[in-house]
Backbone and ligand atoms as CSV (ligand in chain L), in Angstrom:
chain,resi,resn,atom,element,x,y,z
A,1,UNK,N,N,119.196,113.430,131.693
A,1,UNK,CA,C,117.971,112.697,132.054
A,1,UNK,C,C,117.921,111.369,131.295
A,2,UNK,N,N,117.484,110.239,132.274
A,2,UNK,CA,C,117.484,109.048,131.036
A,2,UNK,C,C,116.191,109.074,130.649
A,3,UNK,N,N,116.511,108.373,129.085
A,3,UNK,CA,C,115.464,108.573,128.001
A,3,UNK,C,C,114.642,107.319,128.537
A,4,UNK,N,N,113.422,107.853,128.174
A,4,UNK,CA,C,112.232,107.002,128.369
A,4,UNK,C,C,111.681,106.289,127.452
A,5,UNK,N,N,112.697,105.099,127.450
A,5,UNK,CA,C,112.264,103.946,126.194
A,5,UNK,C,C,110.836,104.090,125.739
A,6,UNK,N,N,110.168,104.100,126.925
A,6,UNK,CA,C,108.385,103.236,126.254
A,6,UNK,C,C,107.953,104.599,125.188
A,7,UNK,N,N,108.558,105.591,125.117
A,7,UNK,CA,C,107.746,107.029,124.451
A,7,UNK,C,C,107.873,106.932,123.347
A,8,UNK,N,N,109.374,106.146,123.107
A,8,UNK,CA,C,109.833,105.781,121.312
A,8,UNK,C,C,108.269,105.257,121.032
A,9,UNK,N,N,108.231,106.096,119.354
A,9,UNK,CA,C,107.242,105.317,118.496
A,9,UNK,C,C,108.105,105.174,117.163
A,10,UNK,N,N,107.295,104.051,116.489
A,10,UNK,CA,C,107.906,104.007,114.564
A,10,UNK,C,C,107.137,105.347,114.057
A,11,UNK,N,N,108.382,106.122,113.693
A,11,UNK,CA,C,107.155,107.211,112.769
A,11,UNK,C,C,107.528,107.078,111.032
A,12,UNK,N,N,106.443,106.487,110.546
A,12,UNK,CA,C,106.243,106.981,108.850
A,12,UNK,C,C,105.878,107.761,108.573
A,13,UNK,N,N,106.567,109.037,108.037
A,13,UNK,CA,C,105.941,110.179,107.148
A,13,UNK,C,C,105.181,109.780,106.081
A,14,UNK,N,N,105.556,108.973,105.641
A,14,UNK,CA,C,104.773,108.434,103.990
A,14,UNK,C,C,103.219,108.046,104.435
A,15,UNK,N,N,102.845,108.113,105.586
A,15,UNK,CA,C,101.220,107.630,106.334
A,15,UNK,C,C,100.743,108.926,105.817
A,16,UNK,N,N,101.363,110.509,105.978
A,16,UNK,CA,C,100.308,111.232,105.584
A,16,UNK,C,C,100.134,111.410,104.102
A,17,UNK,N,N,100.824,110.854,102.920
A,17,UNK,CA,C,99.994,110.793,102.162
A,17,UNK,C,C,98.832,109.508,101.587
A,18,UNK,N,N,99.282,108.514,102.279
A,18,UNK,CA,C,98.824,107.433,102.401
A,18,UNK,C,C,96.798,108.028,102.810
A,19,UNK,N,N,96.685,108.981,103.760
A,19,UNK,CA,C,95.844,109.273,104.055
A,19,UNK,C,C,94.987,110.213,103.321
A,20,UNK,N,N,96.204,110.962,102.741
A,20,UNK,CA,C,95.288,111.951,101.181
A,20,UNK,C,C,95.202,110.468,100.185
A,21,UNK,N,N,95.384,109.702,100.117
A,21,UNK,CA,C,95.488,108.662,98.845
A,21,UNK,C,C,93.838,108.008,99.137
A,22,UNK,N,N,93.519,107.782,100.304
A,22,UNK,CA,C,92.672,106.792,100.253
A,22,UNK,C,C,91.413,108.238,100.721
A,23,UNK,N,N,91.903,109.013,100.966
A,23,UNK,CA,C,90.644,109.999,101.005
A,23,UNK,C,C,89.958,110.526,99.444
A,24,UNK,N,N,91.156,110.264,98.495
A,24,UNK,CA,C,90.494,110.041,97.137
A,24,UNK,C,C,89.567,109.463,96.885
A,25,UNK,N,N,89.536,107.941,96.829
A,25,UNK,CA,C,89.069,107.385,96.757
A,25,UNK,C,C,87.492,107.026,97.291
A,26,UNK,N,N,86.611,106.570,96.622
A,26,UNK,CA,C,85.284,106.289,96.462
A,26,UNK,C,C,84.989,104.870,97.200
A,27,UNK,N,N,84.207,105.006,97.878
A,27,UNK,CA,C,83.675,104.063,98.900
A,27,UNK,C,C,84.968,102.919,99.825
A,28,UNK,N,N,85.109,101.674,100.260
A,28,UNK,CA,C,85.906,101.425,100.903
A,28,UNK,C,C,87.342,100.548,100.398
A,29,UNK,N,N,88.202,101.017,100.504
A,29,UNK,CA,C,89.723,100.480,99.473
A,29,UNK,C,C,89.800,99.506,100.208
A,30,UNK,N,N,89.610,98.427,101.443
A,30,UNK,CA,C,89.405,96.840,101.192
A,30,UNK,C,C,89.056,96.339,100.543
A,31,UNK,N,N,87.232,96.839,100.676
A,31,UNK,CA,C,86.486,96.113,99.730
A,31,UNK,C,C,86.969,96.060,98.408
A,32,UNK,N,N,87.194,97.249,97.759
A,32,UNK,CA,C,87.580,97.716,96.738
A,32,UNK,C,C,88.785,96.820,96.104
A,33,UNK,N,N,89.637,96.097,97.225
A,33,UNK,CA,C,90.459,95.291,96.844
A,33,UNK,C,C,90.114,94.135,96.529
A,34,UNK,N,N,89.511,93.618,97.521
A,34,UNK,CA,C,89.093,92.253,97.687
A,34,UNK,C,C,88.367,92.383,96.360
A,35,UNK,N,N,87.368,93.062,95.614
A,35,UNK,CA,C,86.623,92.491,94.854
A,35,UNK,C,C,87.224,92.582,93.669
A,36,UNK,N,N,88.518,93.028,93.574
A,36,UNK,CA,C,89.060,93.040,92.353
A,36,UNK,C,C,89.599,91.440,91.500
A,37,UNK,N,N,90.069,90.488,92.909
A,37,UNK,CA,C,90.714,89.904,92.759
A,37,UNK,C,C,91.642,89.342,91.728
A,38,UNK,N,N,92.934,90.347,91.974
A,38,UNK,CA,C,94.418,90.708,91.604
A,38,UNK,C,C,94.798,90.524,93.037
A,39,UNK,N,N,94.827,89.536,93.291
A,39,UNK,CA,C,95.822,89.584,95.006
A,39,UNK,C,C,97.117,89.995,94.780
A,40,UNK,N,N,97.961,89.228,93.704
A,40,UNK,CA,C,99.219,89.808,93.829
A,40,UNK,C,C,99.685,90.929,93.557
A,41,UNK,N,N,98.650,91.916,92.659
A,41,UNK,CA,C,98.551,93.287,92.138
A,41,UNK,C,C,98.480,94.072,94.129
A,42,UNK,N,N,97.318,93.261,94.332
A,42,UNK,CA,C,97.145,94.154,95.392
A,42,UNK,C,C,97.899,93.893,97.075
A,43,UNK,N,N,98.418,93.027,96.931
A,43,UNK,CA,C,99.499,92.387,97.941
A,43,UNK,C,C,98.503,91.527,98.993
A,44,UNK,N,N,96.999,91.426,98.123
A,44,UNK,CA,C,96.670,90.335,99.645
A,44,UNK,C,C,97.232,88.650,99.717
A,45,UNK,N,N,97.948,88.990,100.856
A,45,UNK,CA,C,98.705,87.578,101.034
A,45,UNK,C,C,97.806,86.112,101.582
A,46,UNK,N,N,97.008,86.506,101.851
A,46,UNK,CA,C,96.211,85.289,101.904
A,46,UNK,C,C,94.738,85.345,101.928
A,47,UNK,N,N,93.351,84.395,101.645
A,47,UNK,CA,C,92.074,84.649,101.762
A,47,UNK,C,C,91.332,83.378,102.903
A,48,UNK,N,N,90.849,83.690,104.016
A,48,UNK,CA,C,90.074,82.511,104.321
A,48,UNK,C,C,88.611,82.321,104.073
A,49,UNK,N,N,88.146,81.194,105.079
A,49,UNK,CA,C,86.817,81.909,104.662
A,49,UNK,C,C,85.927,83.157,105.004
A,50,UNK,N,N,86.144,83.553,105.834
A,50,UNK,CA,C,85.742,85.006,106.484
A,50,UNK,C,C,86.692,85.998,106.448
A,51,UNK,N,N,87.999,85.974,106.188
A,51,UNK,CA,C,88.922,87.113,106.301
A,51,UNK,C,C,90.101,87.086,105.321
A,52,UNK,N,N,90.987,87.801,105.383
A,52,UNK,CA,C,92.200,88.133,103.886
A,52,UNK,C,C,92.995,88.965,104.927
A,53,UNK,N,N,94.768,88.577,104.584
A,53,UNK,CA,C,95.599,89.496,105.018
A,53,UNK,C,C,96.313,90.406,104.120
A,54,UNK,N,N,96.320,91.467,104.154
A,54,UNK,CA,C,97.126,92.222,102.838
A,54,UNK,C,C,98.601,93.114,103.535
A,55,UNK,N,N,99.153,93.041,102.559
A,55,UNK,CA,C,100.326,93.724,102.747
A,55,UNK,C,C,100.159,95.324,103.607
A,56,UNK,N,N,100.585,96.017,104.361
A,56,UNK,CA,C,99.922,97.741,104.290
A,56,UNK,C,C,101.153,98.331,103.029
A,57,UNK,N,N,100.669,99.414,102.004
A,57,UNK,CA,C,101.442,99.664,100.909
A,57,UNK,C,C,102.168,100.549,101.415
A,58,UNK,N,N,101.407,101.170,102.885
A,58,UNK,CA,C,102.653,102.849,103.255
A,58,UNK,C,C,102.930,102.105,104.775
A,59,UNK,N,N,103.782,101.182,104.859
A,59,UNK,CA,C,104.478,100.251,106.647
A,59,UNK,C,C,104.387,101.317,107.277
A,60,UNK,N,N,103.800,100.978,108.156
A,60,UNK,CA,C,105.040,101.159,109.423
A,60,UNK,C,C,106.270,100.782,109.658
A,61,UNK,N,N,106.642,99.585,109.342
A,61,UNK,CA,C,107.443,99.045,109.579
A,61,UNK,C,C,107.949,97.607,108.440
A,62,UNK,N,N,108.961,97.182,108.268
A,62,UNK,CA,C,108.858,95.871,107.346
A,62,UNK,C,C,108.277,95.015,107.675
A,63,UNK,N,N,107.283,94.085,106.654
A,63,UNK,CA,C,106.317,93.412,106.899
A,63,UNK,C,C,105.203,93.852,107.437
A,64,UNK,N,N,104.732,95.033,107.611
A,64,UNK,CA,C,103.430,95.647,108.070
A,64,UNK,C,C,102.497,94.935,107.503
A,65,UNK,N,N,101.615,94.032,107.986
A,65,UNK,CA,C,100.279,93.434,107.887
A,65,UNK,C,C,98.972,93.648,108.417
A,66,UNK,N,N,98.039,93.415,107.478
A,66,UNK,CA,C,96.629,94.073,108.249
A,66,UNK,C,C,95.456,92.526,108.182
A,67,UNK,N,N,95.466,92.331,108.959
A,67,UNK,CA,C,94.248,90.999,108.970
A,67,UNK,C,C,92.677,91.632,108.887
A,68,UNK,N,N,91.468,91.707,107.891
A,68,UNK,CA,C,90.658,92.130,108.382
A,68,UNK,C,C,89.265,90.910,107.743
A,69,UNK,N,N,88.490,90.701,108.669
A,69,UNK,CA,C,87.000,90.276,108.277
A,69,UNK,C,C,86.772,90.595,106.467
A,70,UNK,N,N,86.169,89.614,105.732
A,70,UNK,CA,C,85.788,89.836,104.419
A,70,UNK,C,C,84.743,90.726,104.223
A,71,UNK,N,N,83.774,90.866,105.025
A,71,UNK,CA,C,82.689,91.370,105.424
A,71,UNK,C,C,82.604,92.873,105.706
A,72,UNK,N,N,82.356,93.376,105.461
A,72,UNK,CA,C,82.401,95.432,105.512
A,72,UNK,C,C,81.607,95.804,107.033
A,73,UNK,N,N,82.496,95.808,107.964
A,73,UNK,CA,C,81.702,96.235,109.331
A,73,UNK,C,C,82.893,96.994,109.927
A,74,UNK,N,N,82.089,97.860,110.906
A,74,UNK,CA,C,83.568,98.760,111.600
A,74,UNK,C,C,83.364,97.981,113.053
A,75,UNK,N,N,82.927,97.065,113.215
A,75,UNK,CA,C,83.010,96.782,114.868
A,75,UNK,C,C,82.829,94.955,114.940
A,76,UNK,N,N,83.652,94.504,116.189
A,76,UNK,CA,C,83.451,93.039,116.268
A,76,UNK,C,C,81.869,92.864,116.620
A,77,UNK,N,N,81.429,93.702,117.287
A,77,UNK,CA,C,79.825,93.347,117.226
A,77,UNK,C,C,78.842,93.057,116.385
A,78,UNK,N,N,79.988,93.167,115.017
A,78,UNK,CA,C,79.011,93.292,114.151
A,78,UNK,C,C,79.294,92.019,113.279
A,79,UNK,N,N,80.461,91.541,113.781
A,79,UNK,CA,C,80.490,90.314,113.250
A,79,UNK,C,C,80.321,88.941,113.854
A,80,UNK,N,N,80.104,87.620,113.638
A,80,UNK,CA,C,79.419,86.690,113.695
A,80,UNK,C,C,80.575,85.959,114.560
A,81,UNK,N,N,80.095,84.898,115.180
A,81,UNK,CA,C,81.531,83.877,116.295
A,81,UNK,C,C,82.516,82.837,115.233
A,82,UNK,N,N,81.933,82.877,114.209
A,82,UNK,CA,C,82.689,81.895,113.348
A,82,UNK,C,C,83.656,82.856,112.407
A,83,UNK,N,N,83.356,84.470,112.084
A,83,UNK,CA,C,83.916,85.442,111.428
A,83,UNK,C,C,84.962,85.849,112.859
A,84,UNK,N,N,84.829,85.935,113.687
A,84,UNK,CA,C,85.568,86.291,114.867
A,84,UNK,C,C,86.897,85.483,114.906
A,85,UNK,N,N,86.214,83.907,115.175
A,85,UNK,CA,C,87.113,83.040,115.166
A,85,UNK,C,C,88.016,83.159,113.968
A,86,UNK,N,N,87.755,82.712,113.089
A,86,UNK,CA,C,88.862,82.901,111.596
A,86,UNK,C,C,89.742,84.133,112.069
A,87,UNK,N,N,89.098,85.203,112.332
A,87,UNK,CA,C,90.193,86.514,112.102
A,87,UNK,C,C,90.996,85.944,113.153
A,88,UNK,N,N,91.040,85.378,114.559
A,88,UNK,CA,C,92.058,85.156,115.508
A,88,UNK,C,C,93.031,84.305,114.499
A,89,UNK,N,N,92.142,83.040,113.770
A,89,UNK,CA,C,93.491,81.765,113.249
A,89,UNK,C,C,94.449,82.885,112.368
A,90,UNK,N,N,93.727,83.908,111.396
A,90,UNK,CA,C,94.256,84.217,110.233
A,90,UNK,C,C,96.060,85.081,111.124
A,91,UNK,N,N,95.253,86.235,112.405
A,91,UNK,CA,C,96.180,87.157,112.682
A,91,UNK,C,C,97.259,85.645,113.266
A,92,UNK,N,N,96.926,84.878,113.994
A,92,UNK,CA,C,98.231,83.758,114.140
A,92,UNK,C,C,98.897,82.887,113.559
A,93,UNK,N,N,98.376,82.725,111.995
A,93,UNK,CA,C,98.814,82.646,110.788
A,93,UNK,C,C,99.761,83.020,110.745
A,94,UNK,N,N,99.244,84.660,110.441
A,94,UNK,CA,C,100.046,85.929,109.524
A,94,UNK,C,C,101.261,86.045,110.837
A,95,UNK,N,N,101.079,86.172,111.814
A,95,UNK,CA,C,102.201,86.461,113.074
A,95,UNK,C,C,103.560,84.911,112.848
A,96,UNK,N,N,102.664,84.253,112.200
A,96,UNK,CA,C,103.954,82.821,112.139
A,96,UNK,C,C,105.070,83.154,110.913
A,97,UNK,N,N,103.712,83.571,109.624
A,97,UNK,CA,C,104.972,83.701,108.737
A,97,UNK,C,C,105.393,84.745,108.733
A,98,UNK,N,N,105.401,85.575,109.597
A,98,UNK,CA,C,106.169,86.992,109.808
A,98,UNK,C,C,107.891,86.107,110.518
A,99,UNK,N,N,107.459,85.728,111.460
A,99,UNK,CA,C,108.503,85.178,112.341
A,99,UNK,C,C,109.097,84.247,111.823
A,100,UNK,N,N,108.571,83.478,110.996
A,100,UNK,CA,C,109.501,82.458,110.162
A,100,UNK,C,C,110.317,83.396,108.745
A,101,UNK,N,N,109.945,84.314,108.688
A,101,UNK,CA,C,110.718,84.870,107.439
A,101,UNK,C,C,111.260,86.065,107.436
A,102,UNK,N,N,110.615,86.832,108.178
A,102,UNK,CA,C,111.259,88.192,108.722
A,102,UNK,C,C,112.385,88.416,109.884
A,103,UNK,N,N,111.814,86.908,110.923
A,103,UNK,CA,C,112.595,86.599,112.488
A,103,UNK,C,C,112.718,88.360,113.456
A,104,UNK,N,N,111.775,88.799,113.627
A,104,UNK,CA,C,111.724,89.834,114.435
A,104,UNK,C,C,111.635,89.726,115.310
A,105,UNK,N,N,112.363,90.743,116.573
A,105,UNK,CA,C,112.341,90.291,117.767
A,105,UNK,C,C,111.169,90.360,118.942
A,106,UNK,N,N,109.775,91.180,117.799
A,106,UNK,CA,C,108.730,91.210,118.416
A,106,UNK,C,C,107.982,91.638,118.008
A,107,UNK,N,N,106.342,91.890,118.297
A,107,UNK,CA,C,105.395,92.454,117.414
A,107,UNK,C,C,104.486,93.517,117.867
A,108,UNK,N,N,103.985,94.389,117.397
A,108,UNK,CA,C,102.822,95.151,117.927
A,108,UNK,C,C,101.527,94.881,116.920
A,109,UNK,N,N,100.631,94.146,117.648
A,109,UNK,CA,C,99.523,94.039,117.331
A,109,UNK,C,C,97.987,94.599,117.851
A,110,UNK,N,N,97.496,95.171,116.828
A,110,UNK,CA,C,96.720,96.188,116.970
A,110,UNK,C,C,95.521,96.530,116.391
A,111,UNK,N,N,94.795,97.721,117.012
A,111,UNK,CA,C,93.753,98.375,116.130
A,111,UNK,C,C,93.358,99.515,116.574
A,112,UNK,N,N,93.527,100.557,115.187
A,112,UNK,CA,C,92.993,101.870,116.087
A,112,UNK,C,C,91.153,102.246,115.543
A,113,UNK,N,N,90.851,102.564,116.038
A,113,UNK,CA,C,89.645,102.854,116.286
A,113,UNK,C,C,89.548,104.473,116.144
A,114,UNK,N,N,88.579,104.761,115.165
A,114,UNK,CA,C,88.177,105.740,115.117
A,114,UNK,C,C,89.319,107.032,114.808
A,115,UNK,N,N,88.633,108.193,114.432
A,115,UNK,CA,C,89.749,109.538,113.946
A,115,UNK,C,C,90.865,109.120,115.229
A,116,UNK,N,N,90.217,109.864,116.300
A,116,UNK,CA,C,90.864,109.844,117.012
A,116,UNK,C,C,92.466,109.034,117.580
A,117,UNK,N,N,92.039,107.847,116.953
A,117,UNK,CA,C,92.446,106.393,117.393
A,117,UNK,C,C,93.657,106.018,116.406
A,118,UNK,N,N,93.428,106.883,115.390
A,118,UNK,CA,C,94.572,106.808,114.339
A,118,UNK,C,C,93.800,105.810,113.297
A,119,UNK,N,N,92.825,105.571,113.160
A,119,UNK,CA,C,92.160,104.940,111.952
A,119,UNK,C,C,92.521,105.490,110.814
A,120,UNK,N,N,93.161,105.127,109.452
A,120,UNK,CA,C,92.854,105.657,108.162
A,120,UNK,C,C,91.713,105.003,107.814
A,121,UNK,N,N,91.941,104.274,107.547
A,121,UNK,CA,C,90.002,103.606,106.722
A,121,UNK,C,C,89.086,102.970,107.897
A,122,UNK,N,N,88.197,103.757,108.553
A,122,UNK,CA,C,87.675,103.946,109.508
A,122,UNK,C,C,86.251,103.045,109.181
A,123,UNK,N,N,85.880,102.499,108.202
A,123,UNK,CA,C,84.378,101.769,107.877
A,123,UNK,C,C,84.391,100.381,108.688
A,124,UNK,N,N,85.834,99.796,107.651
A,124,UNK,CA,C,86.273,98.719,107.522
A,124,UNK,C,C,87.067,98.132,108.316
A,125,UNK,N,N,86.736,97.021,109.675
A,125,UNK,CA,C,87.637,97.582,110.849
A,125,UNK,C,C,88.800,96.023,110.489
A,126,UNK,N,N,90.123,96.440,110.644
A,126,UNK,CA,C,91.484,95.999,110.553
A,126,UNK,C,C,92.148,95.923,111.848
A,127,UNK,N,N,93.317,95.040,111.624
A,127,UNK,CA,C,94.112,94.603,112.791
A,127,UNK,C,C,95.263,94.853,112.370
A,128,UNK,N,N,95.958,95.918,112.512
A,128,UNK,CA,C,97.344,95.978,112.296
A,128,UNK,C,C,98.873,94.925,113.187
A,129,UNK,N,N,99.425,94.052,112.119
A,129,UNK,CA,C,100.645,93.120,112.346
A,129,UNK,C,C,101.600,93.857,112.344
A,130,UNK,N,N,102.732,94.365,113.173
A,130,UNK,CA,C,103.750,95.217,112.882
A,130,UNK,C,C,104.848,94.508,113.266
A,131,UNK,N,N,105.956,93.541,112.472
A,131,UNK,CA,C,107.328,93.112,112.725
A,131,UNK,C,C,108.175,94.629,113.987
A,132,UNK,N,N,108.667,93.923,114.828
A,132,UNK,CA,C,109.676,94.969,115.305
A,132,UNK,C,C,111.143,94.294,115.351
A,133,UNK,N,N,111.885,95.159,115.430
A,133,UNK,CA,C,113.420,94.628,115.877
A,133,UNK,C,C,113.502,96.046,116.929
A,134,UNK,N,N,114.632,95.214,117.503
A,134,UNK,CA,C,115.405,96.166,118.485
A,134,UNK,C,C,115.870,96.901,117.424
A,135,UNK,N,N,115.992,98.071,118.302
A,135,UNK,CA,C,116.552,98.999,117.956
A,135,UNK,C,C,115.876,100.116,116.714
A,136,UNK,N,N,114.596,99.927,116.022
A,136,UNK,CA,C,113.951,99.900,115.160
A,136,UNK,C,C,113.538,101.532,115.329
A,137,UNK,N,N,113.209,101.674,116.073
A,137,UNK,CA,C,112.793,103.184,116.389
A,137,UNK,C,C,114.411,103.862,116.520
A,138,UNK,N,N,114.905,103.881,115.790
A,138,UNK,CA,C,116.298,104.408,115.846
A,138,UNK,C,C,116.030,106.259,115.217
A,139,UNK,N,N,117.445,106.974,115.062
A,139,UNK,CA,C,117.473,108.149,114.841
A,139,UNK,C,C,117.098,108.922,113.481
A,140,UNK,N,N,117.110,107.314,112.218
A,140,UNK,CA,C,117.327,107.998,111.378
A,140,UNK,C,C,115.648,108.823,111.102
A,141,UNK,N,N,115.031,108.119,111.014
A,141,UNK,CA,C,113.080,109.069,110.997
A,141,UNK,C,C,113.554,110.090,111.239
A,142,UNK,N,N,114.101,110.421,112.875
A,142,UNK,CA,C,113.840,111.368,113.124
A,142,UNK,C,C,114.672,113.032,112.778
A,143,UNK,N,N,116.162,112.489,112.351
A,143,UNK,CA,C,117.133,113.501,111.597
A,143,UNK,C,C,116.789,113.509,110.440
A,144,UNK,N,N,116.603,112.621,109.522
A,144,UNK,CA,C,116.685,112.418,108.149
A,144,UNK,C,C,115.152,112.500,107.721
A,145,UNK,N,N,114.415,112.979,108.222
A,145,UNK,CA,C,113.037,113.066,108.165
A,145,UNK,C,C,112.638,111.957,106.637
A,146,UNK,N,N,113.378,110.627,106.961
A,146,UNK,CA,C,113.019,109.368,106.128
A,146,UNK,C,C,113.578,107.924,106.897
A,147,UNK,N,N,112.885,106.897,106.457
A,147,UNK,CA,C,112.600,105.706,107.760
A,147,UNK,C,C,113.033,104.648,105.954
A,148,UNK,N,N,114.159,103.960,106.869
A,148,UNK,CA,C,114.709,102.701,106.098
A,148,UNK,C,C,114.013,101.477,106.211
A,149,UNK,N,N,113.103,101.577,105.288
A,149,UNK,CA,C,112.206,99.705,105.243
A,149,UNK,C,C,113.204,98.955,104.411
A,150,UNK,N,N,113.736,97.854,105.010
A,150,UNK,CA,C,114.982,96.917,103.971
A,150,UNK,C,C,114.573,96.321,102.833
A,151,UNK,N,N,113.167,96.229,102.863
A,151,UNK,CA,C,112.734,94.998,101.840
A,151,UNK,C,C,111.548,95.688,101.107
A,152,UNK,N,N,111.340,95.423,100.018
A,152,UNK,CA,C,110.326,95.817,99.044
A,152,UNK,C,C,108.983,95.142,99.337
A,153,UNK,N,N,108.034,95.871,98.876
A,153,UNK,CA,C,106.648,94.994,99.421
A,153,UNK,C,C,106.847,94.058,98.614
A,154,UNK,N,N,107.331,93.685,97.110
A,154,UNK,CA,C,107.218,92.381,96.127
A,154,UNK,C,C,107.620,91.434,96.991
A,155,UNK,N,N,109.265,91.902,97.688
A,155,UNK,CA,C,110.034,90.964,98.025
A,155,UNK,C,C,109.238,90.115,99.224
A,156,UNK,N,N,108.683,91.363,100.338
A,156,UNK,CA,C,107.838,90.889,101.345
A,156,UNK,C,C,106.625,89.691,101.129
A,157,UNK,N,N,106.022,90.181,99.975
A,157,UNK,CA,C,104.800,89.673,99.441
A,157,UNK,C,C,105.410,88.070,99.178
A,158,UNK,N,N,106.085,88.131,98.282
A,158,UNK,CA,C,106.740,86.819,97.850
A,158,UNK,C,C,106.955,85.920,98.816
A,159,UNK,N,N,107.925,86.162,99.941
A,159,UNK,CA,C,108.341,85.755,101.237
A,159,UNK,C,C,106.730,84.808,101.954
A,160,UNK,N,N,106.118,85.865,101.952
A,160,UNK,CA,C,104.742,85.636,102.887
A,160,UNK,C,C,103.748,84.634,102.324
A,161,UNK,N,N,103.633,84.505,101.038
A,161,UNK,CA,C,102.532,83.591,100.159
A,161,UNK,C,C,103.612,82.203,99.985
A,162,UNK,N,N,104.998,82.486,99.956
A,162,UNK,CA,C,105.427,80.809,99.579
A,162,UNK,C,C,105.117,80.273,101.126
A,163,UNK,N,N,105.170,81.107,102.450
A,163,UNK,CA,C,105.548,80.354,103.641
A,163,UNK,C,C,104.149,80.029,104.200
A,164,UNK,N,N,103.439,79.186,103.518
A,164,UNK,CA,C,101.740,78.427,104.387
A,164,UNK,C,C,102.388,77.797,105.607
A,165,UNK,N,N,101.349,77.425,106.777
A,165,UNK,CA,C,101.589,77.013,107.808
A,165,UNK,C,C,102.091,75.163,107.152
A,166,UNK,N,N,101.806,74.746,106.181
A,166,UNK,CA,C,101.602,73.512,105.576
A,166,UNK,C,C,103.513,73.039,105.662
A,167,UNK,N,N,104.026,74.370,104.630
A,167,UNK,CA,C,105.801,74.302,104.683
A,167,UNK,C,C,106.235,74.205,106.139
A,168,UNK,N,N,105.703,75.045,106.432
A,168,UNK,CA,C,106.905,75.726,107.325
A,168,UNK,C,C,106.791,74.445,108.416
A,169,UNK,N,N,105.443,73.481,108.870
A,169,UNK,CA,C,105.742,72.338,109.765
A,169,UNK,C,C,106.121,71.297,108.875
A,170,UNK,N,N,106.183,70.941,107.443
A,170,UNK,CA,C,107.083,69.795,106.906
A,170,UNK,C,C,108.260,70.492,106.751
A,171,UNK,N,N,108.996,71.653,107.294
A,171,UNK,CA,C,110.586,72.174,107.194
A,171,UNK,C,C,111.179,71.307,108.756
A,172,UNK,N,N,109.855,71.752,109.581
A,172,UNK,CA,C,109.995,71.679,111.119
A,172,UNK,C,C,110.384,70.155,111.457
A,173,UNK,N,N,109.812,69.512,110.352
A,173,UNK,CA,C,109.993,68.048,111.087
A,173,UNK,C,C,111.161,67.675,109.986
L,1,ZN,ZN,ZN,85.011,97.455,103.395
């Protein structure tokens, strides 16, 4: 029977403890980040004025990014047209210096919503950035019940904060 490409998913085992990790935890681990401010402790790669992108610490995939509103709401309704707007510039930001430094051959961009929906931190609503390459959903997850990310979040992190939209168009010209 031929295999039915579209069914492949990325699977991380390391998500279910990712999900006992933050069920520890006391009120919401964005916020909780953001107000620490240790960005590089905490991998947020950038702040605007309404929103921050942070590294995700358990990927999906290399370069896993989450764009979310500064603001503690679980729904776009709940946020304002100028908080809306920013989160679009920030996720096409974050999608540039993915592609200028990672060069993947494509992206899944996203949000799950609710238990159901695959939400881990369900308050605080996020946009998941996911780098893909061909071939990415390959065998090993699934024999080796472990998934090869090439690059370290430091290394990622590093990559992502030197490349502002500012470089990367004085490289261009
Ligand atoms: Zn929050």
């Amino acid at each position: 029977m031929k295999k039915n490409r579209s069914m492949e998913r990325l699977w991380a085992p390391w998500r279910a403890r990712y999900i006992q990790h933050i069920g520890r935890i006391k009120g919401c681990v964005f916020c909780k980040r953001l107000g620490e401010r240790r960005d590089a402790k905490n991998f947020i790669v950038t702040r605007t004025r309404y929103s921050f992108a942070v590294l995700n610490i358990f990927p999906y995939n290399n370069g896993h990014v989450m764009v979310m509103p500064k603001r503690h709401t679980n729904s776009f309704r709940g946020m304002t047209q100028a908080e809306k707007c920013d989160l679009l510039d920030l996720i096409d930001d974050m999608k540039g210096r993915l592609s200028y430094t990672l060069r993947p051959d494509g992206f899944n961009i996203g949000i799950n919503l609710g238990a159901a929906g695959g939400a881990g931190v369900r308050g605080h609503i996020h946009v998941h950035i996911v780098p893909r390459w061909v071939g990415d959903t390959n065998f090993m997850p699934v024999l080796a019940g472990t998934k090869v990310v090439s690059e370290s979040l430091e290394s990622v992190y590093r990559r992502l904060t030197q490349c502002s939209t500012d470089k990367r168009s004085k490289k261009r010209k």
